[in-house]
N, C-alpha and C positions, 0 to 999 in steps of 0.2 A: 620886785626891785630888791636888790642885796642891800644888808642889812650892813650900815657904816657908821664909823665914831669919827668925831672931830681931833686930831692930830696935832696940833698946832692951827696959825692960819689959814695956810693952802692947801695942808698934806687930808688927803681923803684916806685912813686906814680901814684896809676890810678889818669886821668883827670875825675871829675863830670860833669852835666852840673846845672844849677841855672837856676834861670827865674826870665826875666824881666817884666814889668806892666805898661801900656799902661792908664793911667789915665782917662776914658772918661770925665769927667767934669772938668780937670787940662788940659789936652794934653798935660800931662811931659810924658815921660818913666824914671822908676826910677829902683832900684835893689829889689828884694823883700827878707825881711829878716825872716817873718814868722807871723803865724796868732795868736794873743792876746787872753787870756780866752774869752773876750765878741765876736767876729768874726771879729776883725776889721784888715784888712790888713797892717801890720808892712813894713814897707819901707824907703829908704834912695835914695838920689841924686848919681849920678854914680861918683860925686868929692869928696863926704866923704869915697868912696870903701875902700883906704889906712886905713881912721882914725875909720870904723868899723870893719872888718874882721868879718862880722857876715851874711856873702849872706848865704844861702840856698845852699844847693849842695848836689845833689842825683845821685845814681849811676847811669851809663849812658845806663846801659840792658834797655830796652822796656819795661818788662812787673812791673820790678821794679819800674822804670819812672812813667807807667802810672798808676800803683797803688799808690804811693805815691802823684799824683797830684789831682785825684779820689777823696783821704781823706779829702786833702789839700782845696780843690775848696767846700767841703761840709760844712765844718766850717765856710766859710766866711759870714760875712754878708750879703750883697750885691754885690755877684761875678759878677750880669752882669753890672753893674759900670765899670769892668776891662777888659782888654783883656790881657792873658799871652802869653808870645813867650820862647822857650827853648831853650840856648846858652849852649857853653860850656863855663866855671866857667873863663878858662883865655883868654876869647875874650869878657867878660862880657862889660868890661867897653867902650872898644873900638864901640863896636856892641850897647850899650845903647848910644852913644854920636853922632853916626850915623844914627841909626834908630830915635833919636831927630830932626835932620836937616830934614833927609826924612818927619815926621810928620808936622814941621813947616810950609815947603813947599809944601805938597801936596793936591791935591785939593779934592774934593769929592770921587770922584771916585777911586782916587787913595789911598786912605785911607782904602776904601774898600776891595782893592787888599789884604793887610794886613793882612786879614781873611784869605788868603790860607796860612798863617805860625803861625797861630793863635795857640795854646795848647786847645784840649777841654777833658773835664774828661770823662772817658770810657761811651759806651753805646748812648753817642748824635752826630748827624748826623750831621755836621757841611753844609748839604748841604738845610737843615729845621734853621726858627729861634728858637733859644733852648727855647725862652721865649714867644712862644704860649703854649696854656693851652694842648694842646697832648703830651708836654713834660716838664709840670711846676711840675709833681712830683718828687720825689730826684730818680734820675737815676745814682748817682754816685754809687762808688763800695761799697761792703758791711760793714758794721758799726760792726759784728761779724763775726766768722768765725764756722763754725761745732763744730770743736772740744771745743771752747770755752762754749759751753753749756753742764748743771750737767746735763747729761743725766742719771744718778739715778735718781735722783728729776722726773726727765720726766717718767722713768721705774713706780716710785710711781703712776701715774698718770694715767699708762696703754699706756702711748706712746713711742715710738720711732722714729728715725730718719726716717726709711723708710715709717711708717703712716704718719706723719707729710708729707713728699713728695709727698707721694699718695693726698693727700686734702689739695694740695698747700697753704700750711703753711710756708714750710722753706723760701719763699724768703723772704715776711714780715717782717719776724723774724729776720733774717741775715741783713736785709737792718735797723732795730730798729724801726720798726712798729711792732702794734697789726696784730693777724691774721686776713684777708681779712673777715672769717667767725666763725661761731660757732664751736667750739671743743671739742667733746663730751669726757670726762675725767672720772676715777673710781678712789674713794681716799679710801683705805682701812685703814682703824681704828683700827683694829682689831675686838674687839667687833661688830660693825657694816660695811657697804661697799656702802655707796655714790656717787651715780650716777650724772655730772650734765653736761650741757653746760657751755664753759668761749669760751672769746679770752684771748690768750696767749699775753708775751709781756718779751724782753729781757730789762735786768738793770744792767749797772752796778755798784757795791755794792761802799759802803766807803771803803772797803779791796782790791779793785778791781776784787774782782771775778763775771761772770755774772750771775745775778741771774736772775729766772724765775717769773714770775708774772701773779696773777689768773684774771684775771677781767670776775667773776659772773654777771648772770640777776638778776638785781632787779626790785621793779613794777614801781616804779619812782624816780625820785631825790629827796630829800627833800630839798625841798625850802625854806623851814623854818630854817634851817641850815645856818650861814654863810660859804659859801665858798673861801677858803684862805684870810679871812679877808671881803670877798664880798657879800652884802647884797641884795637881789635880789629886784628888783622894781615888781612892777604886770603886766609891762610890761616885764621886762626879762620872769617873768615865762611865758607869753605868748608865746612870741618866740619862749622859747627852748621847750614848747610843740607842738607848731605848724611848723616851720620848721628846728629843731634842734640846731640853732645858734640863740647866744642871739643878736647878730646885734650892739652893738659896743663895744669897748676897756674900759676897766676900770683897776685901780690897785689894783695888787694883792700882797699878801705878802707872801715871803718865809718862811716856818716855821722854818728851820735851821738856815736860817741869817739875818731874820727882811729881808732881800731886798723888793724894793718895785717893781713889776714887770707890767710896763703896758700889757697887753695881753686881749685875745677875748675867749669867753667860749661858747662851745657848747656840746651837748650833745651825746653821745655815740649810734645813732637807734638801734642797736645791745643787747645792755645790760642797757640802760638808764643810764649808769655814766656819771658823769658830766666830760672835759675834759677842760685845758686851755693850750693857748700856748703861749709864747712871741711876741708881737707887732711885735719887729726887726726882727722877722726870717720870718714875713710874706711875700711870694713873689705874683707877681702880674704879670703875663702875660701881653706882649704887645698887644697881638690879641687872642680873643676866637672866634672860628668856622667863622674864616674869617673877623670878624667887628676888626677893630683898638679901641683902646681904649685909648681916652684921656687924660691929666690928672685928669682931674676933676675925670672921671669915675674912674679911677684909686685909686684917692684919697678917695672917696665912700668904694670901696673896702678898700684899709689900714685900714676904721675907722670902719671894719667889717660890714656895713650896705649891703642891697642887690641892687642887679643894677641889671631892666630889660633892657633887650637887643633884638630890632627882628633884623630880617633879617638872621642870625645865619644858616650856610650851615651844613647840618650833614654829617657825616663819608661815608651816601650813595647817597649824591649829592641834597637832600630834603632842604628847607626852612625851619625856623621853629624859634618860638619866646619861651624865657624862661625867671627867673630869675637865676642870679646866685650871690655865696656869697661863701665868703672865711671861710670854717668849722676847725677847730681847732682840731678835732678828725685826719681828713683826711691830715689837712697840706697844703691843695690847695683848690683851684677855684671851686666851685662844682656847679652843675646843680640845680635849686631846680623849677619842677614842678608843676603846678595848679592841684589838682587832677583831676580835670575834662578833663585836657590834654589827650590824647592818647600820650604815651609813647612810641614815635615814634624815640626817642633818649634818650640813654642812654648816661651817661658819658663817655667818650670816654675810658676811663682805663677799665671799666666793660665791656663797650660792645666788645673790644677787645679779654679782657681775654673769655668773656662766648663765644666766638666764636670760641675759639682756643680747649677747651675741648672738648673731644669727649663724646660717648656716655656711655664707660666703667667707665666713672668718675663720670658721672652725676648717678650712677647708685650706686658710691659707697658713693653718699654725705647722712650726716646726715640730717636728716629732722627738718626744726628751728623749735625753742621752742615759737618764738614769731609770731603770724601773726595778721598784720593792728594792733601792738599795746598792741593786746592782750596778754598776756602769758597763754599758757597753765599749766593746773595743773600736777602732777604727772601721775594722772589716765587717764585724758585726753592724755598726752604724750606716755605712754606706747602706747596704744592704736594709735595712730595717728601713731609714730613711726612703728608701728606693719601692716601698711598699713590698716588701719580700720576707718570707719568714724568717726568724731567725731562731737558732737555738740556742737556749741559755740555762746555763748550771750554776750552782752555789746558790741557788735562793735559798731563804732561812723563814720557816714559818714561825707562828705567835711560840711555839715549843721550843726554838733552839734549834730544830730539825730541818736538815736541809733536803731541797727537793728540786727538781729541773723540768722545764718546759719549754714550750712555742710560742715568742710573741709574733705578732701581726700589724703594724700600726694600719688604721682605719679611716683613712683621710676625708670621711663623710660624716663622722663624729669627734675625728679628734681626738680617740680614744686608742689604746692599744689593747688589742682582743689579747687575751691569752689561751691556752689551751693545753694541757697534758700531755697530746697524742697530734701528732703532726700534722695539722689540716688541710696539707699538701696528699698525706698517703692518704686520707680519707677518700680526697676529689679521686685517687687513680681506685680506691676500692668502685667508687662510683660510676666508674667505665663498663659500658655493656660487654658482658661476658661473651665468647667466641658463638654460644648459640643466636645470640640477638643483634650481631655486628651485620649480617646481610640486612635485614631490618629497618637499621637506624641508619644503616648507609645510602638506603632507596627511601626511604621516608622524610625521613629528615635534612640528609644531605646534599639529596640530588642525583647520588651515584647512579648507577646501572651495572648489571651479570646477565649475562648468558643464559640463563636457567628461568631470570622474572622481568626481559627485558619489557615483552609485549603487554605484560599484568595489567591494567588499565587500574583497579582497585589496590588501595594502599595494604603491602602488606602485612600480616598476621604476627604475631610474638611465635619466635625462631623459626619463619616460614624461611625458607630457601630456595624451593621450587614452585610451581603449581600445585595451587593445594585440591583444586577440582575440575572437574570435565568442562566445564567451562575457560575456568582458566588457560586449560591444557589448549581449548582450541584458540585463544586469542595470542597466544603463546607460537603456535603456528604461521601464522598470520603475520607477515612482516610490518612495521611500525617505525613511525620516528622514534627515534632515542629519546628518551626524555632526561636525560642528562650524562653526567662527565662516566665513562665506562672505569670501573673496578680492577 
């Protein structure tokens, strides 16, 4: 039976419940009243309760609860600062002034305990720390919903909901990320019909409806442009060609409101756009692939610079040293490899995911438009698309050195083959030479000549006639044809 308060005479009010906030660098518990434009968590003392009337209170169903805490816990700035506990709305004050005495008094361990009545937002395992890098990307609940996307606009485009699913787009999307990958799209003009790759990207408008958004390949950023006010050094342009992050925080300016926004800029591998995200929202795992990370190290990371790291355990039990650095496209901790490495780990998000797809999917991926850098052209694309070699020049290896070859894309992995030497003149090296073409043309093809019609036994490597007296007489001897004559 739900749980009800007396309202007046007639009025039956459901009971809410509210949440209280565990201060880790205060060690108050206080009431939480709600999260401020900038992310910062609004709160009060459980003795002002009477003179605010402004707790929080959500309906007490489960799945209401924990979608409203999902939202709630993504806005904040720095949620792992908090711990939230969930009461109901009128044992708040009592249960904050209690759970105060308990904190004052308890020792390590017992503080601990704490975490089994802890609130955590949907999808984290409270039995994992939520603040290692296998769980630093936003796992909370979705930022859109289906129906809230013009799906006309997307019809324009040649997509739908069920494409989009098919080439794991939707969650991305939903969650208020760019898609994972490239999206092959048709924009019809009328007069003409434009084919191209983007990542997609939901927004929403000043009217509030959410709009959709193109981000195209371009061949690079222009540096020569300031970006939101920001003037690139010849070091930035370094960086963000060489490992896509420009490596520290600078300020940037809002074009709508003059704001001045410190943040960190990195570059888009997918499409070369230029990306920035705010400072404050950057979060910083306490442990990547098993190493602790100190402040210091930490603080490295906040200032956008990269931090090598060995010792680093992977997902299949291997050793292995990287650098890694906080990208502004991605929102998290990323891996960033020596070329020379073998790629013997992958990101842990990627290699998850490419694990989990199977083969019917790899089968329906589009083939990228970019490789090692390169962009293909039109003509070049059709054809590569089309499962056809193509040949490409200007690649630049880990030296500076440039070098050219063959790709291949591979629509059984998904992968594009490469190769040095044209795997087209290989297959015609592979052509039986003029002695073994009678041969493989009665053996294998069916043919028939004049000289081994009647042969009965398969012929010999570069036989052409009767190779014996026997032969010679069956050869005599007229015979069905045993196939298409030569």
């Amino acid at each position: 039976m739900e749980e009800t308060a007396q309202n007046g005479a007639d009025e039956i009010k459901p009971v809410s419940d509210t949440l209280l906030v565990l201060s880790k660098d205060t060690n108050k518990i206080e009431m939480v009243k709600g999260v401020d434009k900038d992310g910062n968590l609004q709160k009060f003392p459980p003795n002002e309760m009477q003179e605010s009337g402004q707790l929080i209170r959500v309906d007490k169903h489960g799945d209401l609860f924990s979608n409203f805490f999902s939202n709630f816990y993504r806005q904040l700035k720095n949620p792992s600062h908090f711990n939230f506990f969930k009461v109901s709305e009128y044992d708040a004050v009592n249960t904050a002034k209690d759970l105060q005495q308990y904190v004052d008094q308890a020792s390590l361990e017992e503080k601990e305990k704490l975490k089994e009545y802890e609130v955590l937002p949907k999808n984290t395992n409270p039995s994992k720390n939520q603040n290692t890098m296998e769980n630093n990307t936003e796992t909370q609940e979705y930022r859109f919903q289906p129906e809230q996307i013009d799906w006309k606009t997307m019809e324009k485009f040649g997509l739908n909901q069920e494409k989009l699913e098919k080439l794991n787009a939707m969650d991305p999307l939903l969650r208020g990320f760019k898609t994972n990958t490239l999206i092959p799209i048709t924009i019809n003009l009328g007069t003409a019909v434009s084919k191209m790759d983007v990542r997609l990207s939901l927004q929403t408008a000043d009217n509030g409806e959410v709009a959709v958004n193109l981000h195209g390949i371009r061949k690079e950023p222009n540096y020569n442009l300031k970006f939101l006010g920001h003037e690139f050094t010849d070091e930035d342009k370094k960086n963000l060609k060489e490992s896509g992050n420009m490596g520290r925080v600078v300020d940037l300016v809002n074009p709508k409101t003059d704001e001045i926004i410190p943040s960190v800029i990195s570059r888009d591998r997918l499409t070369n756009e230029l990306v920035a995200y705010r400072a404050e929202y950057m979060k910083i795992p306490d442990e990547i692939k098993g190493i602790q990370l100190d402040e210091h190290q930490k603080q490295t990371l906040l200032e956008g610079k990269p931090l090598y790291l060995e010792g680093m355990t992977s997902t299949k039990g291997t050793t292995f040293d990287a650098t890694v650095q906080f990208n502004a496209d991605k929102r998290y901790v990323e891996f960033i490899f020596d070329n020379n490495q073998k790629l013997q780990h992958s990101q842990s998000q990627k290699e998850d995911s490419s694990q989990n797809q199977s083969q019917d999917q790899n089968k329906n991926s589009e083939p990228p438009r970019v490789f090692r850098d390169k962009e293909l052209d039109d003509k070049q694309y059709e054809k590569f698309k089309a499962g056809e070699t193509v040949y490409v020049s200007g690649l630049v290896d880990s030296k500076g050195k440039e070098y050219q070859g063959y790709i291949t894309f591979n629509k059984e992995t998904a992968k594009t083959d490469f190769s040095f030497t044209n795997p087209n003149k290989l297959k015609e090296k592979a052509q039986p030479s003029e002695a073994h073409k009678t041969q493989k043309a009665v053996n294998t093809d069916g043919k028939t000549n004049e000289s081994t019609k009647n042969i009965k036994e398969p012929l010999q490597s570069k036989q052409q006639e009767p190779a014996n007296k026997q032969q010679q007489e069956q050869q005599k001897k007229p015979a069905r044809s045993r196939g298409r004559k030569m």
